[in-house]
N, CA and C atoms as a LAMMPS dump frame, in Angstrom:
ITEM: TIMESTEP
0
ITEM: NUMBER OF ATOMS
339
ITEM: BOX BOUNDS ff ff ff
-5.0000000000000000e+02 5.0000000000000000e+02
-5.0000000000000000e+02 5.0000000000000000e+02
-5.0000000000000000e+02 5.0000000000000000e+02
ITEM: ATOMS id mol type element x y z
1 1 1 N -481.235 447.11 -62.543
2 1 2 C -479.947 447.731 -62.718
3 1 3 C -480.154 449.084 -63.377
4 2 1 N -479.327 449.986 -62.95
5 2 2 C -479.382 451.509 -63.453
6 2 3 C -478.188 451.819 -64.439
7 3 1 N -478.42 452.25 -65.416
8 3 2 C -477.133 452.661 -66.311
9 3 3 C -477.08 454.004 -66.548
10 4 1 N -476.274 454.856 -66.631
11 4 2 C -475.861 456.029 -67.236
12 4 3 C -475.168 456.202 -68.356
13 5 1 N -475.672 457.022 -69.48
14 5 2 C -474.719 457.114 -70.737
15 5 3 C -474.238 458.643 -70.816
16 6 1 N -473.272 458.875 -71.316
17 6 2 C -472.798 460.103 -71.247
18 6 3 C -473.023 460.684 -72.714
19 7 1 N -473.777 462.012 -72.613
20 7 2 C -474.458 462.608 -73.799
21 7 3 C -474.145 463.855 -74.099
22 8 1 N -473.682 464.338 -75.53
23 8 2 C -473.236 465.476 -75.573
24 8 3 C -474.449 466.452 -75.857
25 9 1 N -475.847 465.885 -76.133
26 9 2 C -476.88 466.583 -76.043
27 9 3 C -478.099 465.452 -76.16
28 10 1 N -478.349 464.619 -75.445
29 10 2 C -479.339 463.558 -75.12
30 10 3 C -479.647 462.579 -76.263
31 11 1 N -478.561 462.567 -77.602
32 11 2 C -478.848 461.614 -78.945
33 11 3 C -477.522 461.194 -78.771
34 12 1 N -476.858 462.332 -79.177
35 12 2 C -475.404 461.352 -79.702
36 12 3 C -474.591 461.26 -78.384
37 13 1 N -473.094 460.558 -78.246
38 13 2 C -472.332 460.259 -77.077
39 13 3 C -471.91 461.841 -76.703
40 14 1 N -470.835 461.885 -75.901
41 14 2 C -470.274 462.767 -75.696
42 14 3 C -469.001 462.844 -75.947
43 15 1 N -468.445 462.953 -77.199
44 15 2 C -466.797 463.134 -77.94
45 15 3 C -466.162 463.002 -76.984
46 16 1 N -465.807 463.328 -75.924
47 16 2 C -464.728 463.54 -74.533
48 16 3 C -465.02 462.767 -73.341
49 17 1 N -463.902 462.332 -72.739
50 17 2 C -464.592 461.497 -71.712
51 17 3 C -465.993 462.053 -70.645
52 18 1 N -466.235 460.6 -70.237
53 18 2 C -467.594 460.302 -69.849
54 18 3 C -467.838 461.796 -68.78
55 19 1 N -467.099 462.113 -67.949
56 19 2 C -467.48 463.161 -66.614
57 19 3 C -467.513 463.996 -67.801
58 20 1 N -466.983 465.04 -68.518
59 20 2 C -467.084 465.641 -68.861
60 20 3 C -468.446 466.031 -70.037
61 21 1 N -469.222 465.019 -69.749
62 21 2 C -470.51 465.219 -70.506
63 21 3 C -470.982 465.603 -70.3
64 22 1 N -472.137 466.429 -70.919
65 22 2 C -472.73 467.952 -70.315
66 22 3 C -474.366 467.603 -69.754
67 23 1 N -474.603 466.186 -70.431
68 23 2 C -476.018 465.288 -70.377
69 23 3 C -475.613 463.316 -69.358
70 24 1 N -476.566 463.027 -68.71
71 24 2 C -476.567 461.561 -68.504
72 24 3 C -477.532 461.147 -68.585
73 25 1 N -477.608 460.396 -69.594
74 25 2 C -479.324 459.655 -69.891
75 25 3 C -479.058 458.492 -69.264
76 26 1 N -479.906 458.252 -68.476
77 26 2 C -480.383 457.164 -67.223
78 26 3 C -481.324 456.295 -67.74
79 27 1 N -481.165 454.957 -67.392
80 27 2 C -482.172 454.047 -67.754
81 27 3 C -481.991 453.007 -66.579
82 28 1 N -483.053 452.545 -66.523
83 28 2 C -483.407 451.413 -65.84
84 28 3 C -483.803 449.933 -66.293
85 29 1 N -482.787 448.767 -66.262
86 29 2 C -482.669 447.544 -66.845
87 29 3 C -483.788 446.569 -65.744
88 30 1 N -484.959 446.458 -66.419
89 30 2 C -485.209 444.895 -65.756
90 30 3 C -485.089 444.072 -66.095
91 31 1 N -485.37 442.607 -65.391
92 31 2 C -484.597 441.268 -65.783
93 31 3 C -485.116 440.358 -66.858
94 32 1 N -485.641 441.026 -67.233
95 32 2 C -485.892 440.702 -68.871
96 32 3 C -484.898 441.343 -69.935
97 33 1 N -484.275 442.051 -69.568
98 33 2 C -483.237 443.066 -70.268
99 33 3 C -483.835 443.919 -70.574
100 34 1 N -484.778 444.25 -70.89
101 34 2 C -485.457 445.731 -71.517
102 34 3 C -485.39 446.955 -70.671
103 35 1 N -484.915 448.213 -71.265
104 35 2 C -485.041 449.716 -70.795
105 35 3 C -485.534 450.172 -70.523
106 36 1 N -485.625 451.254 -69.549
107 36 2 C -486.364 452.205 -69.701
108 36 3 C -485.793 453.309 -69.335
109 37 1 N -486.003 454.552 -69.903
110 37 2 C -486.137 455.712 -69.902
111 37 3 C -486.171 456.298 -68.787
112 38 1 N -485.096 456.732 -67.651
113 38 2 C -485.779 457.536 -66.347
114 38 3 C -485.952 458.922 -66.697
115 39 1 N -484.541 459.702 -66.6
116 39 2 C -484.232 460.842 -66.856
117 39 3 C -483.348 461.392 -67.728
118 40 1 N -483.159 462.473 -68.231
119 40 2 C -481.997 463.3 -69.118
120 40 3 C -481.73 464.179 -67.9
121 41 1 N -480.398 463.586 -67.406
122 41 2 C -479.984 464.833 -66.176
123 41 3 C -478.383 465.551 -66.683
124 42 1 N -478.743 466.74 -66.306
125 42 2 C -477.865 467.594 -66.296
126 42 3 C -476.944 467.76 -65.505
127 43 1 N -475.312 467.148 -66.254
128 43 2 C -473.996 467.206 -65.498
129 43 3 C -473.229 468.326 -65.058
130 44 1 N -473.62 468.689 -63.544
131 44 2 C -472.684 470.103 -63.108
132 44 3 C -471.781 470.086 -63.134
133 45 1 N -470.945 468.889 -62.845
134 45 2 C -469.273 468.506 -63.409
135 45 3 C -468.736 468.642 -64.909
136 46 1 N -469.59 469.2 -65.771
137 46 2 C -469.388 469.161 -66.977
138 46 3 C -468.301 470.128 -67.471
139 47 1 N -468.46 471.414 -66.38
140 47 2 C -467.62 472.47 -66.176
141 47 3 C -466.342 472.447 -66.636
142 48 1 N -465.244 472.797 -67.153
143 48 2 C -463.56 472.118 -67.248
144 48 3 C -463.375 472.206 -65.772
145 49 1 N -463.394 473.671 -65.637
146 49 2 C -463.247 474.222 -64.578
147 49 3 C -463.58 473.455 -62.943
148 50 1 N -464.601 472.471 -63.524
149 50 2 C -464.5 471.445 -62.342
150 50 3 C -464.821 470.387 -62.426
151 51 1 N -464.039 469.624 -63.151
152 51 2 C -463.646 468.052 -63.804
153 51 3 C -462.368 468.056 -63.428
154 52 1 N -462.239 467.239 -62.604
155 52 2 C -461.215 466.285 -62.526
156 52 3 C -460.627 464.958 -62.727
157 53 1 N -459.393 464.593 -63.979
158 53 2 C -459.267 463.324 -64.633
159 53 3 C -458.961 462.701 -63.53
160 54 1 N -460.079 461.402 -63.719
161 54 2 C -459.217 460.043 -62.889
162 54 3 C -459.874 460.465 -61.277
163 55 1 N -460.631 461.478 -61.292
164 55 2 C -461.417 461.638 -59.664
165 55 3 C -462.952 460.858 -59.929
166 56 1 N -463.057 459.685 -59.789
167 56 2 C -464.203 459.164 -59.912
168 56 3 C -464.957 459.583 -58.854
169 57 1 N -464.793 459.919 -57.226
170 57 2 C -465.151 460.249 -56.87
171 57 3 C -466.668 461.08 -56.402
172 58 1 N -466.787 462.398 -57.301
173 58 2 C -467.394 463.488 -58.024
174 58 3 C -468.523 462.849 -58.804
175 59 1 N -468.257 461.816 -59.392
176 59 2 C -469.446 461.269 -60.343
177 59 3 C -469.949 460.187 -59.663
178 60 1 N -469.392 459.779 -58.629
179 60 2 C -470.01 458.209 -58.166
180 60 3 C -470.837 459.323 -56.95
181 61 1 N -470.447 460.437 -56.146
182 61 2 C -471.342 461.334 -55.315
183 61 3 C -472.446 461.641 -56.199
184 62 1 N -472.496 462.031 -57.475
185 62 2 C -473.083 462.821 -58.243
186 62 3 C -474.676 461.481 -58.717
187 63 1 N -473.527 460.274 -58.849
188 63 2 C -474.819 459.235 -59.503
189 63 3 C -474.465 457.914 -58.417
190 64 1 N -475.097 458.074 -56.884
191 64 2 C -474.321 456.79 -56.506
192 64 3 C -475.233 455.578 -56.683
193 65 1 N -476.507 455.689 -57.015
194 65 2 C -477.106 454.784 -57.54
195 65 3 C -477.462 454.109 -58.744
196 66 1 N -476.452 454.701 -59.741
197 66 2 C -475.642 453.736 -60.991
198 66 3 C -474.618 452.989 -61.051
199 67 1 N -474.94 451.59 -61.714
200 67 2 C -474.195 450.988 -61.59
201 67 3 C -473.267 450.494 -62.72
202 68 1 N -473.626 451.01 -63.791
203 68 2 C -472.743 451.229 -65.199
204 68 3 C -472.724 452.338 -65.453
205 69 1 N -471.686 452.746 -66.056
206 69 2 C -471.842 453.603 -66.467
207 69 3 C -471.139 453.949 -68.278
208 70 1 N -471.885 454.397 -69.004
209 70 2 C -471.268 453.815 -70.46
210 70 3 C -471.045 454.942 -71.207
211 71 1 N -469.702 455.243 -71.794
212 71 2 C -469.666 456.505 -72.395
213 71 3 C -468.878 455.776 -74.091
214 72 1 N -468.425 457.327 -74.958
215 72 2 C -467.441 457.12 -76.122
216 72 3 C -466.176 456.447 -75.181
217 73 1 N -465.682 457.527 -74.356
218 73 2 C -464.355 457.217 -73.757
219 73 3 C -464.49 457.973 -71.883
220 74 1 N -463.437 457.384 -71.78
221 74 2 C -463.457 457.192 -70.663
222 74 3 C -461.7 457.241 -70.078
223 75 1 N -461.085 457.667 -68.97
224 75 2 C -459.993 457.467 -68.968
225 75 3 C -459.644 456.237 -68.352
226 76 1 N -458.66 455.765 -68.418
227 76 2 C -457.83 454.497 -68.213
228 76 3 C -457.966 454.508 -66.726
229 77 1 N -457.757 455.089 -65.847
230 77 2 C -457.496 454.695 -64.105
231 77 3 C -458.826 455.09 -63.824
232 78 1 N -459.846 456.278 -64.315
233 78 2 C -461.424 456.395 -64.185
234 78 3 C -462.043 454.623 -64.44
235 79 1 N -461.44 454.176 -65.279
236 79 2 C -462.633 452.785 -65.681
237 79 3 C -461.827 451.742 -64.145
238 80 1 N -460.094 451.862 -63.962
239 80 2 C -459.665 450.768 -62.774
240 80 3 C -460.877 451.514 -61.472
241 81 1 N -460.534 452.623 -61.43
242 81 2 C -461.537 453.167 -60.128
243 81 3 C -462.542 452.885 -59.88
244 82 1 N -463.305 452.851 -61.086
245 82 2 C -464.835 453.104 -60.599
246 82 3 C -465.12 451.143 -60.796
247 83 1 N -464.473 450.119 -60.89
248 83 2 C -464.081 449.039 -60.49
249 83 3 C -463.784 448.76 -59.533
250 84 1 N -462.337 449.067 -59.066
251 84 2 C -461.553 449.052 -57.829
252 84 3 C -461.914 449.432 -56.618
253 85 1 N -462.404 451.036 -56.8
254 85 2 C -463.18 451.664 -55.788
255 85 3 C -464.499 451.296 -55.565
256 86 1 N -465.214 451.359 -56.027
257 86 2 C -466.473 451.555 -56.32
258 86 3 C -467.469 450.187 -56.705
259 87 1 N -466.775 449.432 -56.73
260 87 2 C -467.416 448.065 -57.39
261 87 3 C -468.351 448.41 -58.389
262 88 1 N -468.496 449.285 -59.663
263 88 2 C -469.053 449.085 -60.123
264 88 3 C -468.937 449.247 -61.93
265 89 1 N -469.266 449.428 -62.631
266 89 2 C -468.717 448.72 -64.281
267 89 3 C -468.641 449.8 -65.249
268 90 1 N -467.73 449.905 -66.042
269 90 2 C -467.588 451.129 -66.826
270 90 3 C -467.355 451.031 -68.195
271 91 1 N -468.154 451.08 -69.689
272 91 2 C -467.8 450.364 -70.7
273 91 3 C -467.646 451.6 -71.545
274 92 1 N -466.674 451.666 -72.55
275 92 2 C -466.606 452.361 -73.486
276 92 3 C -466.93 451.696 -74.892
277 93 1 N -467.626 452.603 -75.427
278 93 2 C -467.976 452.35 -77.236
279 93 3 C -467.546 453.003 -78.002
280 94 1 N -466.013 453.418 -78.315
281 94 2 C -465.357 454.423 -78.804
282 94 3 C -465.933 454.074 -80.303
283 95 1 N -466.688 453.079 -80.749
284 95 2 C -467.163 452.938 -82.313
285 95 3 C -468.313 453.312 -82.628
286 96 1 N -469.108 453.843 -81.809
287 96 2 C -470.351 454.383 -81.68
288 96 3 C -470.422 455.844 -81.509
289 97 1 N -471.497 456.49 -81.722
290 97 2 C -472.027 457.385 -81.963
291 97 3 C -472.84 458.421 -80.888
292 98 1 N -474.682 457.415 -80.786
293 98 2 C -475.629 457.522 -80.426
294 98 3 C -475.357 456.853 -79.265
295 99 1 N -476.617 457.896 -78.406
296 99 2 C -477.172 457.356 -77.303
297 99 3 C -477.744 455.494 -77.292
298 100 1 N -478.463 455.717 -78.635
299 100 2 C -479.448 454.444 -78.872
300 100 3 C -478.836 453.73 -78.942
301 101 1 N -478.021 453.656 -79.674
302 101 2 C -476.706 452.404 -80.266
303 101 3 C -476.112 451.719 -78.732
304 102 1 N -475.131 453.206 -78.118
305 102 2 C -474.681 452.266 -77.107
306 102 3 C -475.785 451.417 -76.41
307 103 1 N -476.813 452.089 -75.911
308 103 2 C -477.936 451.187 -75.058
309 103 3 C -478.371 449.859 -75.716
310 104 1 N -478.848 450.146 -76.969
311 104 2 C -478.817 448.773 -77.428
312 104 3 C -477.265 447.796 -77.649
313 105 1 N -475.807 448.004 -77.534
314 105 2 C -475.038 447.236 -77.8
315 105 3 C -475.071 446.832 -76.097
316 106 1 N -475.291 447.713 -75.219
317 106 2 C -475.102 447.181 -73.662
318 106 3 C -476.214 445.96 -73.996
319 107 1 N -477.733 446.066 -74.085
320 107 2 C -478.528 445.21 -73.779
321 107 3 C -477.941 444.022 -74.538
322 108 1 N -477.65 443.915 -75.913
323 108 2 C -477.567 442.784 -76.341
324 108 3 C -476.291 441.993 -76.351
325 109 1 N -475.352 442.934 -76.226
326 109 2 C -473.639 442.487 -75.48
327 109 3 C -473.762 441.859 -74.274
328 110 1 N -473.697 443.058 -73.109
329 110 2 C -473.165 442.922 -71.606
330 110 3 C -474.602 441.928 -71.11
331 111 1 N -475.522 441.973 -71.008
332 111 2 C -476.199 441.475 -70.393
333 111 3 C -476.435 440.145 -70.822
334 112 1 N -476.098 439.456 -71.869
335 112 2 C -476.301 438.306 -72.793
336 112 3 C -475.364 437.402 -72.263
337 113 1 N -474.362 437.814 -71.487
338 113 2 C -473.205 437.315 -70.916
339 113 3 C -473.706 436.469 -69.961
């Protein structure tokens, strides 16, 4: 499984919802649960100027081979969409901080399930 976290500079989250993050640190889950590290990629949608709320669209073209995707926040019809549309999972950690944190609350939360 592939996850994306939304990074306002590859440590901490990104204050504003998830598209609008200027970083996506990518990891790769095997079935042992453990991470790994792919890439720190750079979000061209990060732009205002070309973000659009609630167009999941743009980010599922942008990452279509993630299948979580985990930010601070996220908007309300972005998390039904990228569900609805997209079959695929969208978690917010509005109590968190760090990159590290969320990744470790995904591994030992969502996947423990």
């Amino acid at each position: 499984m592939k996850i994306a976290i939304g990074s306002r500079d590859g440590e901490k989250l990104q204050i504003g919802h998830f598209g609008m993050s200027p970083f996506f640190m990518l990891y790769e889950i095997d079935e042992e649960g453990n991470a790994k590290f792919l890439e720190k990629m750079i979000n061209p949608l990060s732009n205002p100027k070309l973000h659009k709320h609630a167009d999941t669209k743009d980010i599922m073209d942008l990452l279509p081979y993630i299948e979580v995707f985990i930010g601070k926040r996220m908007g309300k019809e972005s998390k039904i969409n990228i569900k609805a549309k997209f079959n695929k999972i969208a978690i917010t950690y509005e109590d968190l901080d760090s990159v590290e944190n969320a990744l470790n609350r995904f591994l030992q939360e969502e996947l423990r399930r």
